[in-house]
NUNU-24117 format. One line per 8 residues: number of its first residue (from 0); their letters; for each residue x, y, z of C-alpha. Coordinates in Angstrom, 1 decimal, always signed. Example, Ala and Ser with C-alpha at 12.3 -4.5 7.8 and 13.67 -1.06 7.14 Angstrom:
<pts>
0> AS> +12.3 -4.5 +7.8  +13.7 -1.1 +7.1 .
</pts>
This chain:
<pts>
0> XXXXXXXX> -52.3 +255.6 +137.0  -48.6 +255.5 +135.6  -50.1 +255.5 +132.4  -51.9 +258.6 +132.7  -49.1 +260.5 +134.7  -47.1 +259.6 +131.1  -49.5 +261.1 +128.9  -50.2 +264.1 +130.9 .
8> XXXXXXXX> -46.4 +265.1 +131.0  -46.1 +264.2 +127.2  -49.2 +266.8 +127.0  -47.8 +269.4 +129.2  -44.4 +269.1 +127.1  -46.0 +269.9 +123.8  -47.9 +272.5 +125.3  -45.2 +274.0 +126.7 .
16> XXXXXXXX> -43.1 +274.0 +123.7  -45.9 +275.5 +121.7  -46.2 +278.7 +124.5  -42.7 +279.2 +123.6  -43.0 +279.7 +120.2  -46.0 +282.0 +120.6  -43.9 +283.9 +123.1  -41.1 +284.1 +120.3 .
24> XXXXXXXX> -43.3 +284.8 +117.6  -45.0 +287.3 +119.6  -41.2 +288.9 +121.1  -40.4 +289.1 +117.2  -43.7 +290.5 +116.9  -42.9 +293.3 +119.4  -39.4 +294.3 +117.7  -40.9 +294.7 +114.3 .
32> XXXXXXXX> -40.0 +298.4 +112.7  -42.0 +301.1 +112.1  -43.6 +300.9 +108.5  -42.9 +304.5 +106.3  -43.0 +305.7 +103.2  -40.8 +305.7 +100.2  -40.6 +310.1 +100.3  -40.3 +309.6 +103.9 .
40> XXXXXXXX> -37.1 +307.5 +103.5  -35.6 +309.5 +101.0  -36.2 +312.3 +103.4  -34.3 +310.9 +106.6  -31.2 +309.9 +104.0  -30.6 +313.0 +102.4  -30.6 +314.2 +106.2  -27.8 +312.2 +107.2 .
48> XXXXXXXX> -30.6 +310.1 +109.4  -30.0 +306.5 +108.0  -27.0 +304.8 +109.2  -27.9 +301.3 +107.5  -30.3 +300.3 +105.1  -31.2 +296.2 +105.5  -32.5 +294.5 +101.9  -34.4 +291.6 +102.4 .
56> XXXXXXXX> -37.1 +290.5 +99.8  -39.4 +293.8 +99.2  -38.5 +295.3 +102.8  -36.1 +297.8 +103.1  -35.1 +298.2 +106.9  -33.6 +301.5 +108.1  -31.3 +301.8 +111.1  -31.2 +305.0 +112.6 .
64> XXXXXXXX> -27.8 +306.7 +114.0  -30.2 +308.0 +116.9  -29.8 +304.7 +119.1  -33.2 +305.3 +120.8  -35.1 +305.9 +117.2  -37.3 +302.8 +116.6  -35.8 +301.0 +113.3  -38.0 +301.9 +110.4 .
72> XXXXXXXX> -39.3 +299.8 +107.6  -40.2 +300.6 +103.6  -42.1 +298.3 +101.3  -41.0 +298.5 +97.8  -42.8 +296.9 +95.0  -42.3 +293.6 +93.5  -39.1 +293.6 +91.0  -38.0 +297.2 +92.1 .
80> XXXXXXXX> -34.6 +297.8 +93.4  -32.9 +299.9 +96.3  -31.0 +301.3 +93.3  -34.2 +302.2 +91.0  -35.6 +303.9 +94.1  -32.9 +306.0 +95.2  -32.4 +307.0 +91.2  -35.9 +308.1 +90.5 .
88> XXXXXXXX> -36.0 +310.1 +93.8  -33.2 +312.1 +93.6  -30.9 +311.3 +96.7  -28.0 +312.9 +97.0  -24.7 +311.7 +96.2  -22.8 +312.7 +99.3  -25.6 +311.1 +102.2  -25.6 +307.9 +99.8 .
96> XXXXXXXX> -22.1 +307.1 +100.0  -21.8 +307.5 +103.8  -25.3 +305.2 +104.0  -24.1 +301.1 +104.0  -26.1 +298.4 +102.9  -26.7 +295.2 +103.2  -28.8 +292.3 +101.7  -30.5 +289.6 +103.5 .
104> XXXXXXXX> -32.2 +286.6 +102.1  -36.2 +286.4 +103.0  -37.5 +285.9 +106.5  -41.1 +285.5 +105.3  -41.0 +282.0 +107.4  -41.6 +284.4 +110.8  -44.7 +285.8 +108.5  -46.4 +282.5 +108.3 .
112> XXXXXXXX> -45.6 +281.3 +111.5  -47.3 +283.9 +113.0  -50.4 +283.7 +111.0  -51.0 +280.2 +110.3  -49.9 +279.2 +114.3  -52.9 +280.5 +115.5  -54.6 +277.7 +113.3  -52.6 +275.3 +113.7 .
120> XXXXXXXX> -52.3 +274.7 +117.2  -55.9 +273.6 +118.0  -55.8 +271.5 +115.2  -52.9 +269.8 +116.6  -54.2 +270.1 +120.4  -57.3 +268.1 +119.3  -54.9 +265.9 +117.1  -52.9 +264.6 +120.4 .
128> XXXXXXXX> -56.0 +264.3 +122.3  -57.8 +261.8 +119.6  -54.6 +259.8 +120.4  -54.2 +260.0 +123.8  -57.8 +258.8 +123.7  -57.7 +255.8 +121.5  -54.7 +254.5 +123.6  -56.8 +254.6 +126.5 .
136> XXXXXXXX> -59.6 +253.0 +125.0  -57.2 +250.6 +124.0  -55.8 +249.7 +127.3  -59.1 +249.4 +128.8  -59.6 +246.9 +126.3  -57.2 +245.2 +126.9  -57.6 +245.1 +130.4  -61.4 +243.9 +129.6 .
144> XXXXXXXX> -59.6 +241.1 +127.8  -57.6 +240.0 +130.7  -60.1 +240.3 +133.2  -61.4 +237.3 +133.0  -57.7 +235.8 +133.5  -57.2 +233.9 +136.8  -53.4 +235.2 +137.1  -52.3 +232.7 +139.6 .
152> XXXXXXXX> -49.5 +231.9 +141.4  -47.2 +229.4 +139.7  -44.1 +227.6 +141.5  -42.5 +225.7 +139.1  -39.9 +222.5 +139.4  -37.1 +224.2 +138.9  -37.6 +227.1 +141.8  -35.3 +227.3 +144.1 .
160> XXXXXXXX> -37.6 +227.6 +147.2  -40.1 +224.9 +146.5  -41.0 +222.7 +149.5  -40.8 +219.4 +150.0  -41.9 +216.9 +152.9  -39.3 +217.5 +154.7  -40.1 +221.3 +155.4  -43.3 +220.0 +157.1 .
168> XXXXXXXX> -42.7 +219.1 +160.3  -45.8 +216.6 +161.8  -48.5 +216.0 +159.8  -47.9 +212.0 +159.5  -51.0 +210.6 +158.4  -51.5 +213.6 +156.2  -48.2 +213.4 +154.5  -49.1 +209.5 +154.1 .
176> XXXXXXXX> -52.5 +210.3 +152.7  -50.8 +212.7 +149.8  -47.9 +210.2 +148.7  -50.1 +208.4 +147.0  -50.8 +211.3 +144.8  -47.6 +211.9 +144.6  -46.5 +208.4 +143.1  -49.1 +208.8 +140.9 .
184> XXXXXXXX> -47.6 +212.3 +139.3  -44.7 +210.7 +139.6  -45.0 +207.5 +137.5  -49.1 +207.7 +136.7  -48.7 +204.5 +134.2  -48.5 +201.7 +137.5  -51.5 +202.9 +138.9  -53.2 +202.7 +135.3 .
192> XXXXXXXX> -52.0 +199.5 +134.5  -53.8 +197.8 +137.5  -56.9 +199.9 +136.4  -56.6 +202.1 +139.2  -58.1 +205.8 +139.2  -56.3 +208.2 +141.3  -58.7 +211.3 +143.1  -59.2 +214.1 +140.9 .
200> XXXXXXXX> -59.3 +216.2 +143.9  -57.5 +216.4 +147.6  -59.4 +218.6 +150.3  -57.5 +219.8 +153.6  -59.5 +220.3 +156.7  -58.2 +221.8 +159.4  -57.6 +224.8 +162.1  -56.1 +227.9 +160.7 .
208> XXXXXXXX> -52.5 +227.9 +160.8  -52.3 +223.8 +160.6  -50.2 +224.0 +157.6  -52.6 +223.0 +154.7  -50.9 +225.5 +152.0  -47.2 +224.3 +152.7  -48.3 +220.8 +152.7  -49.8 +221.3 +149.1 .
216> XXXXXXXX> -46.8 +223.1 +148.2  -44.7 +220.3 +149.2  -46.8 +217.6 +147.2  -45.8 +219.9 +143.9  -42.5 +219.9 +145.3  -41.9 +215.8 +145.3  -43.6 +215.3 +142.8  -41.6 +217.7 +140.4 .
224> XXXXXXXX> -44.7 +219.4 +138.8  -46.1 +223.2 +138.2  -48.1 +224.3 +141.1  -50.9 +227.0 +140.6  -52.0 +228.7 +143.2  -55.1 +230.9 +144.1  -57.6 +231.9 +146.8  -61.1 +231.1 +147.0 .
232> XXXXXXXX> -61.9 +234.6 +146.9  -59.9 +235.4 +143.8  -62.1 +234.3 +141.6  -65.2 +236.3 +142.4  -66.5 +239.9 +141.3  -69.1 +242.0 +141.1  -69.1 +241.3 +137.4  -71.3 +238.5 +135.9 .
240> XXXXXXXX> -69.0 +235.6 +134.4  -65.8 +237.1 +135.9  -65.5 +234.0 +138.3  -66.3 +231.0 +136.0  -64.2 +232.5 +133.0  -60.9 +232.7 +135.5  -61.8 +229.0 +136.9  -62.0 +228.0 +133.0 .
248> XXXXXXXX> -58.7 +230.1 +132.4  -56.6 +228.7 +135.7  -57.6 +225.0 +134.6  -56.5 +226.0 +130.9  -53.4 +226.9 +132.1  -52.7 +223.9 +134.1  -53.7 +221.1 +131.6  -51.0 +222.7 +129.2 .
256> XXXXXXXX> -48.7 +222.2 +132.2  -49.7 +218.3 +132.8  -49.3 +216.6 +135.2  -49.6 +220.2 +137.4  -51.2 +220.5 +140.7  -54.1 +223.3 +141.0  -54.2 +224.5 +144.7  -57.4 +226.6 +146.1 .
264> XXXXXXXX> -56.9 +227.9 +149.2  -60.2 +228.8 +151.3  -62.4 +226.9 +148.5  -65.0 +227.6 +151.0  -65.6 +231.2 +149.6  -66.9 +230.0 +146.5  -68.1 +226.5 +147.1  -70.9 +227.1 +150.3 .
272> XXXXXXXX> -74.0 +225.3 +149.8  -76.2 +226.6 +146.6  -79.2 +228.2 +147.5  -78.2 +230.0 +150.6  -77.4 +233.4 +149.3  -80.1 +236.5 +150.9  -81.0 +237.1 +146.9  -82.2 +233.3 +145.4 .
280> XXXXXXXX> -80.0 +230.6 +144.4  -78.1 +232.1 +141.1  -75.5 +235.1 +142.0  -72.0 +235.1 +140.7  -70.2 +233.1 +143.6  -72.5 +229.7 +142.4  -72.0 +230.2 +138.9  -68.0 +229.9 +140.0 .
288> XXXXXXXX> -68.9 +226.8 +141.9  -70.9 +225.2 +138.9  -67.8 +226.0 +136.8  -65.5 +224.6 +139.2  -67.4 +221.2 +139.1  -67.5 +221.2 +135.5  -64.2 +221.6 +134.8  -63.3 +218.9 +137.9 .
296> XXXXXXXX> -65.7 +216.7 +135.8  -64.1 +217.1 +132.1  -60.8 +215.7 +133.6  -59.1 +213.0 +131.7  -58.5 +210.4 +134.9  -55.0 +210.0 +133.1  -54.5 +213.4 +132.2  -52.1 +213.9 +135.8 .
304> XXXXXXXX> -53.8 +217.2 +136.6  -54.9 +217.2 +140.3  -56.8 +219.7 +142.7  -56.2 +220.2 +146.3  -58.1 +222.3 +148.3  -58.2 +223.5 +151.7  -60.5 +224.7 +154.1  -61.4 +225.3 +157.9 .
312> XXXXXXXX> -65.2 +225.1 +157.1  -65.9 +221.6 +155.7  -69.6 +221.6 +156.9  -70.2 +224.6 +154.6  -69.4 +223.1 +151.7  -71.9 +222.1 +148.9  -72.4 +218.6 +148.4  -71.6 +218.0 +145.1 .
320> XXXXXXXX> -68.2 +219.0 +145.7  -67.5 +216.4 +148.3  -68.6 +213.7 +145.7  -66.8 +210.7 +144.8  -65.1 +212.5 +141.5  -64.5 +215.5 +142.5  -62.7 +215.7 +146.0  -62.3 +211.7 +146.5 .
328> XXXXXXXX> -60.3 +212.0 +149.3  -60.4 +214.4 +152.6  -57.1 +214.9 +154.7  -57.2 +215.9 +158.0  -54.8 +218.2 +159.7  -55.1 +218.2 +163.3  -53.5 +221.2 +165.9  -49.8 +218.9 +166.4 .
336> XXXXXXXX> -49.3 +217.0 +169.4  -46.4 +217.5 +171.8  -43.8 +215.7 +169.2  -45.2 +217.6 +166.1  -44.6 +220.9 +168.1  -40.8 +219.6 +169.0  -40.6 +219.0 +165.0  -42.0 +222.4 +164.0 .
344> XXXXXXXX> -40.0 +224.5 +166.2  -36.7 +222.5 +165.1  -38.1 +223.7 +161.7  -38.1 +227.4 +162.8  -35.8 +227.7 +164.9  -33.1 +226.5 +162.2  -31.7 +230.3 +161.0  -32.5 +231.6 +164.7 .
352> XXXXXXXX> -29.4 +231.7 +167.6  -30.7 +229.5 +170.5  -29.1 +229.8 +174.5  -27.8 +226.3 +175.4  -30.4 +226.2 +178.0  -32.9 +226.3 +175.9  -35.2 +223.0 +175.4  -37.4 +223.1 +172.5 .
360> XXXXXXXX> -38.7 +220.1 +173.9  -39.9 +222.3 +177.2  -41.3 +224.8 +174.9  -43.3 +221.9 +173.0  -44.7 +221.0 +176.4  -45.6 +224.7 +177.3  -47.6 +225.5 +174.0  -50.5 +223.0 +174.0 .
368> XXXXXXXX> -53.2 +223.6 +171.8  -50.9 +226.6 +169.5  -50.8 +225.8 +165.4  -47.6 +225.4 +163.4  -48.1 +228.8 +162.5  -48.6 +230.2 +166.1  -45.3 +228.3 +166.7  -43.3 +230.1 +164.2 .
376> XXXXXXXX> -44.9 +233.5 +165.3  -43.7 +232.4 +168.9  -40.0 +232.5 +167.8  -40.0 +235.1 +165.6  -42.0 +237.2 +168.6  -38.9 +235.8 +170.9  -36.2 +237.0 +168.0  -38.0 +240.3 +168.5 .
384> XXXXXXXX> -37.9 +240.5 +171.8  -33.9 +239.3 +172.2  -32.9 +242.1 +169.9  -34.5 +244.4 +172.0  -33.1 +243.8 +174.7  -29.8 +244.1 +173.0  -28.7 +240.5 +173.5  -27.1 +237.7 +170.5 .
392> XXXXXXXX> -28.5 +234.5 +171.6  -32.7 +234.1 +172.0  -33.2 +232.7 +175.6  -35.7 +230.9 +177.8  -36.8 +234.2 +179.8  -38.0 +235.4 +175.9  -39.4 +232.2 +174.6  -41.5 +232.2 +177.7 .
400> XXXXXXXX> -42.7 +235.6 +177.8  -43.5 +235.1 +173.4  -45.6 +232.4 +174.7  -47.6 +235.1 +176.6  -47.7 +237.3 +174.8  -49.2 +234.7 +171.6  -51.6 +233.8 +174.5  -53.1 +236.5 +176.3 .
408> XXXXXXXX> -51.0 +239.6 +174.2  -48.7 +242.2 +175.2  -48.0 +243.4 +178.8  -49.1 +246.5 +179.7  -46.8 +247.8 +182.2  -47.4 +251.2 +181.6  -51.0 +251.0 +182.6  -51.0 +253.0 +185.9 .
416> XXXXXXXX> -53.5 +251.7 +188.8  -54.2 +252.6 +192.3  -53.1 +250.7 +195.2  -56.8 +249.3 +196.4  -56.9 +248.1 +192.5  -53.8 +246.7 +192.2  -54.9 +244.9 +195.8  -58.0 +243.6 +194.6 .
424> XXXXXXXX> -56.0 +242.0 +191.4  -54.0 +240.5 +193.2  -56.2 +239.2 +195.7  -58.2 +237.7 +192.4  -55.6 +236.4 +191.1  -54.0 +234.5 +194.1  -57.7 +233.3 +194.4  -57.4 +231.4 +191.2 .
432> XXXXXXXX> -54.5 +230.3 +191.3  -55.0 +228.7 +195.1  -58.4 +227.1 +194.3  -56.4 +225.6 +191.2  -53.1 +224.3 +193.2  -55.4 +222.9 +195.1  -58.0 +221.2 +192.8  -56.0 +217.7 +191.6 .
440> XXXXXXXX> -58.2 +218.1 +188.1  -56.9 +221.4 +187.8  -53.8 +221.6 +185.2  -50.5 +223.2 +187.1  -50.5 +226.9 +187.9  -47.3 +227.9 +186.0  -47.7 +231.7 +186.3  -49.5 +234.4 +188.5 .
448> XXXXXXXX> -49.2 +238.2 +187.6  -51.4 +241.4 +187.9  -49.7 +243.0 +185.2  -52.2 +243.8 +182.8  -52.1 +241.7 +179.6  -54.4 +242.4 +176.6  -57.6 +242.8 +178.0  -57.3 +241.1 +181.6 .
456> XXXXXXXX> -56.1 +243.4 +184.3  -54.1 +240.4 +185.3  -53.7 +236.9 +184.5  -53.1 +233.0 +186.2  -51.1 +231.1 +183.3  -52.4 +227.4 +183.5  -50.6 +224.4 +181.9  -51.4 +220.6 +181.1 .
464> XXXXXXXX> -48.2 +218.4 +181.4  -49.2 +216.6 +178.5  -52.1 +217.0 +175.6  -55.8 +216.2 +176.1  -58.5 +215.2 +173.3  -61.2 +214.4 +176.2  -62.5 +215.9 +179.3  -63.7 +214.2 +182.4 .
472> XXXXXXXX> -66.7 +215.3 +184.9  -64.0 +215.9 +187.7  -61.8 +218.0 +185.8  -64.4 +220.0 +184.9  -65.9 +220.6 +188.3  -62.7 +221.4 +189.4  -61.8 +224.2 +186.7  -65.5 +225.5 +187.5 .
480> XXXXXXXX> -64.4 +225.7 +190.8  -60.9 +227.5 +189.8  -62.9 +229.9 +187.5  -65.0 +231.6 +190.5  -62.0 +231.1 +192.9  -61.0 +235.0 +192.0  -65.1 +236.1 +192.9  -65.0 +233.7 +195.8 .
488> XXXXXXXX> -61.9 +236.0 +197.3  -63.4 +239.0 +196.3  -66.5 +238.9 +198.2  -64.7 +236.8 +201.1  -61.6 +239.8 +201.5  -63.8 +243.1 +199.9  -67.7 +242.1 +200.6  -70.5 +241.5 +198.7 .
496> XXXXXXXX> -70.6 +245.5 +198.5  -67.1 +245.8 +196.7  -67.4 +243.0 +194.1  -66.0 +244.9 +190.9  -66.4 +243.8 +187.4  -63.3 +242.2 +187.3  -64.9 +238.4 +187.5  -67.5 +239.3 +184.4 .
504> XXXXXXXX> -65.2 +237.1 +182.0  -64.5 +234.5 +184.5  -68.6 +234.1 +185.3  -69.2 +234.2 +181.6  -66.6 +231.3 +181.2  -67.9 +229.6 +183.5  -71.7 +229.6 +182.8  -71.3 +228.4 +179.5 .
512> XXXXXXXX> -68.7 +225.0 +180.2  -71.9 +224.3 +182.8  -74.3 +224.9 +180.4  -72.3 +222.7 +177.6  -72.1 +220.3 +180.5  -75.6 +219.5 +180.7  -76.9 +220.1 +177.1  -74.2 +218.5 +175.6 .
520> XXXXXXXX> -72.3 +216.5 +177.6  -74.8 +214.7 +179.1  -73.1 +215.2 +182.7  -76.1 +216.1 +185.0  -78.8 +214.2 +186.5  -81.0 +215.4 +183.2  -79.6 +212.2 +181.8  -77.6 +210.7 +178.6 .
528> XXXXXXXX> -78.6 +213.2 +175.7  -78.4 +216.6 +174.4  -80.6 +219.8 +174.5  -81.1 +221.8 +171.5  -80.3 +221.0 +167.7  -77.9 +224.0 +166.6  -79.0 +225.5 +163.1  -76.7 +227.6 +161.5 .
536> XXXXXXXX> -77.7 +230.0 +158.1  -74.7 +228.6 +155.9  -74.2 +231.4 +154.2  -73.5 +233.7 +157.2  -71.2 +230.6 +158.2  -71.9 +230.7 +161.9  -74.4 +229.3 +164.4  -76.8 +232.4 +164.9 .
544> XXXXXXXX> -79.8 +230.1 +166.3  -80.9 +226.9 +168.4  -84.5 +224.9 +167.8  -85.5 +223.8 +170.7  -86.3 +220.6 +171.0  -87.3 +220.5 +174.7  -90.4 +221.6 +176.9  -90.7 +224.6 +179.0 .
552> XXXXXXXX> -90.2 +222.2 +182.1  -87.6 +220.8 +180.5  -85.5 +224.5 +180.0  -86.6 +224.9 +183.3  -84.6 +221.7 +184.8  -82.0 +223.0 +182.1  -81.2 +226.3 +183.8  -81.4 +224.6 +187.7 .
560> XXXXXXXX> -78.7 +222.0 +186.8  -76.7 +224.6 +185.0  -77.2 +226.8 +188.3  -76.5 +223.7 +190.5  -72.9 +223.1 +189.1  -72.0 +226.6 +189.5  -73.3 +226.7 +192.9  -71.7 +224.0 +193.5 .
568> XXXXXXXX> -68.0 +225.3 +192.3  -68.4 +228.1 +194.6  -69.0 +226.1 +197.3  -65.7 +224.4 +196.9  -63.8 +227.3 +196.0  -65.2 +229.2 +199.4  -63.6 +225.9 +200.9  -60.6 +225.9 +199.4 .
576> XXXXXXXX> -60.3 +229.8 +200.2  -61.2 +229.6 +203.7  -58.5 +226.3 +204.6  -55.7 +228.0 +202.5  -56.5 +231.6 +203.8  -52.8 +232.5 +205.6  -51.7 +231.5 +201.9  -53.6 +233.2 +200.1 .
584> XXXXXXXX> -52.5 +236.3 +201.8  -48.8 +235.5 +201.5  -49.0 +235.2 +197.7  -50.6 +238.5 +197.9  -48.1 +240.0 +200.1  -45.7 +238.6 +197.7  -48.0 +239.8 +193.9  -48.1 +243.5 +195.8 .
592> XXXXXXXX> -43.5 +243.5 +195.7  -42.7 +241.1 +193.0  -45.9 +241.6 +190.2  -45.5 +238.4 +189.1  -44.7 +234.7 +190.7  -43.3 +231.9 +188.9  -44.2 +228.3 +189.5  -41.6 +227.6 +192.1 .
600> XXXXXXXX> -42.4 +230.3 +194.0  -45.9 +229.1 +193.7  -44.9 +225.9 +195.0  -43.2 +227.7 +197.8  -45.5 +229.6 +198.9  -48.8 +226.9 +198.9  -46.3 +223.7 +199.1  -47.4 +220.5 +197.3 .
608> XX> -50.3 +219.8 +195.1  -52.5 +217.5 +197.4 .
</pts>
């Protein structure tokens, strides 16, 4: 584009230029003097007519002393003078001496100009376009040349804001996992000299936001080496060959940079299972693969290049990739812990001004479940939020409402309700929030509002006290029961006839953690296995069907079980309801003035968890 803006003002320059000597040519054209003859000249100076007579080449100009005469021009023959012309016809003395003269070297230039322009210009018109031409031809050559280039992202030893392990906060056994590859970048001749091979390839798994590009970065960083960088996706077109010529041109580039570290991010783009594309088994995004395991193969085990790639979407990935090889080892990044999140926000909250009150240690144990990423977005969104507010220091009242916001989205305080609405929320939402105080399974109610957030028209903010990789049969009965506790109060306070479709997510929710109960958690009276064997198309990269594996009867006993647990948890909700009932409507009474209740007030307000 900024090459064609150039040429089309050079163009419009020329052009322009040219219009002005046509206009000049053509003004000159305009003054030129009326042509007469020789007797006719003679004539008007033995009147007194001619004031001046102009020589210049075989044109004789004549100025007239009327002003508004139009000058007047002779043609005398080759070799003939002004002189010779005024002897052989006869002028008088007396007009000729009052008659000046003056001589005036040839102008014929203006002549040719105007006749050979009119050529010309075409010729050179066509001239600039031939050129204009070939140097667009030639830069879409050479951008055919370089298409083929990978162009990655290089961080080399020497930059200033390469990463190290330090700048990853958690991630133990991954970081243990990689310093092995980093010793062997490092000093590669220790490990050869006990006839040891270190993996030609390193592949991240884990969540999104877990950190698997800054802990690759921070391998290249200890280990002092050129880091190349690209994307899955980067490498494929619509164009035949594009993808496997830039895999052959990024490993090109990082073998003259041994030992170097090539990093593809999202490998699962290009390296799905083969076979699984809609049109056969050969498009463009396997021939990248094939190239990718080629090149992986043609390594030099002491050569000290090394890939790393990352991924959410390991069971995608084709076989032959996973080999020994190719990616020897697999590293797994899990969503931190409590002490990983302490480390992470430390990390990220290093250039931001914290309150004293503030306890990134409280904030760890109020964000299970959130990535290193959604950590660093949860400060920044409390950073926001301070400056906002017009105040130096980011405090707990911020960090706690960024932590809702990351969760459930932005309040929506603007939204305007009727009263009977605004009742009925708040009559759901004291329904969860009671049936949960109440349930000992149940995580602590930290939060009760019915100020719209995102979606919900209100919201009960749960927290564990501490993180959880398993889930019991109790504590799931009892969240069952805490997720119809808002449809339990609306049909005990409003009726069956005014149940809204405010409990549409909440039953949703709650009919599939009963239905994963009994086909695949072996919790119901169905016994110890599973229902159902999941199939997923690979290519599409989501589970879009389920074989069954099971009888009619079977489905049958399926759906009553799933029925009987939900049943069940509206039983115990109703119970929970109706014993807690003068509660219930005093958190109400209290939702309708305040909005929103913290978890003292909670506590207040239902007394202790029994």
């Amino acid at each position: 584009m900024r090459n064609f803006l150039k040429n089309f003002i050079i163009v419009f320059a020329v052009l322009f230029l040219v219009a002005g000597i046509l206009g000049l040519v053509k003004n000159e054209q305009n003054k030129s003097p009326e042509t007469v003859s020789i007797s006719k000249m003679v004539e008007e100076i033995n009147a007194g007519q001619v004031s001046k007579v102009i020589i210049q080449g075989n044109a004789l100009k004549l100025e007239l002393k009327d002003k508004n005469a139009k000058p007047q021009e002779v043609l005398k023959e080759p070799g003939g003078t002004f002189g010779e012309i005024v002897k052989n016809y006869g002028v008088a003395s007396s007009p000729l001496a009052q008659l000046s003269v003056e001589v005036k070297e040839d102008g014929s230039w203006k002549f040719w100009l105007a006749n050979l322009l009119p050529v010309l210009l075409p010729l050179a018109i066509f001239i600039l376009f031939f050129y204009f031409m070939t140097r667009g031809v030639q830069g879409m050559n050479n951008k055919a040349m370089g298409f083929g280039q990978s162009n990655p992202r290089q961080t080399n030893p020497d930059d200033k804001n390469k990463k190290i392990f330090n700048d990853v906060a958690g991630s133990r056994e991954a970081k243990q996992e990689l310093i092995e590859i980093v010793d062997f970048l490092k000093d590669p001749k220790k490990f050869t000299e006990m006839g040891a091979k270190i993996p030609k390839g390193v592949l991240l798994v884990g969540a999104p936001g877990t950190g698997k590009t800054l802990l690759a970065k921070a391998v290249a960083g200890e280990a002092d080496v050129p880091f190349f960088n690209m994307s899955g996706s980067e490498f494929v077109e619509m164009f035949v060959g594009v993808g496997a010529s830039r895999v052959r041109d990024l490993f090109s580039k990082a073998k003259k940079e041994a030992p170097a570290i090539v990093f593809i991010d999202e490998i699962d783009a290009v390296g799905r299972r083969r076979g699984a594309g809609l049109g056969g088994g050969h498009d463009e995004r396997e021939q990248t693969l094939n190239q990718i395991l080629v090149e992986m193969d043609g390594f030099d085990p002491n050569l000290g290049v090394i890939v790393i790639a990352a991924t959410n979407r390991p069971d995608v990935l084709d076989p032959a990739l996973l080999r020994p090889g190719r990616f020897d080892r697999r590293v797994m990044l899990d969503l931190p812990d409590i002490k990983d999140r302490e480390e992470i926000l430390v990390i990220h909250a290093k250039n931001k001004p914290l309150a004293t009150e503030v306890s990134l240690r409280k904030v760890a144990e109020r964000t299970p479940g959130f990535s290193g990423a959604d950590l660093a977005n949860l400060l920044n969104e409390a950073a926001i939020l301070t400056v906002r507010r017009g105040m130096k220091k980011v405090g707990e009242p911020e960090i706690l409402e960024s932590i809702e916001k990351v969760l459930l989205g932005p309040e929506r305080k603007n939204r305007v309700i009727s009263d009977q609405e605004k009742k009925m929320t708040a009559y759901h939402e004291a329904g969860h929030a009671i049936v949960g105080h109440f349930s000992i399974h149940c995580d602590p109610i930290r939060k009760v509002s019915v100020i719209s957030r995102g979606n919900a028209g209100g919201y009960t903010l749960k927290m564990p006290t501490e993180d959880k990789y398993y889930h019991t049969l109790a504590q799931f009965r009892d969240e069952l029961a805490m997720m119809l506790g808002g449809y339990v109060v609306e049909k005990t306070i409003f009726g069956d006839g005014m149940i809204s479709t405010g409990p549409s997510s909440d039953l949703t929710s709650a009919t599939k953690v009963a239905h994963d109960m009994v086909v695949r958690f072996g919790m119901s009276i169905l016994g110890p296995r599973t229902f159902g064997d999941h199939q997923e198309m690979v290519f599409l990269g989501r589970e879009i069907t389920e074989q069954r594996d099971y009888s009619e009867k079977t489905a049958e006993a399926i759906d009553k079980e799933v029925s009987n647990f939900l049943a069940e948890a509206e039983k115990r909700a109703r119970e929970v309801v109706g014993s807690h009932r003068p509660q219930l409507d005093e958190m109400v009474k209290e939702l309708m003035v305040k909005e929103t209740i913290e978890q003292d007030d909670i506590v207040r307000i239902l007394g202790p968890r029994q």
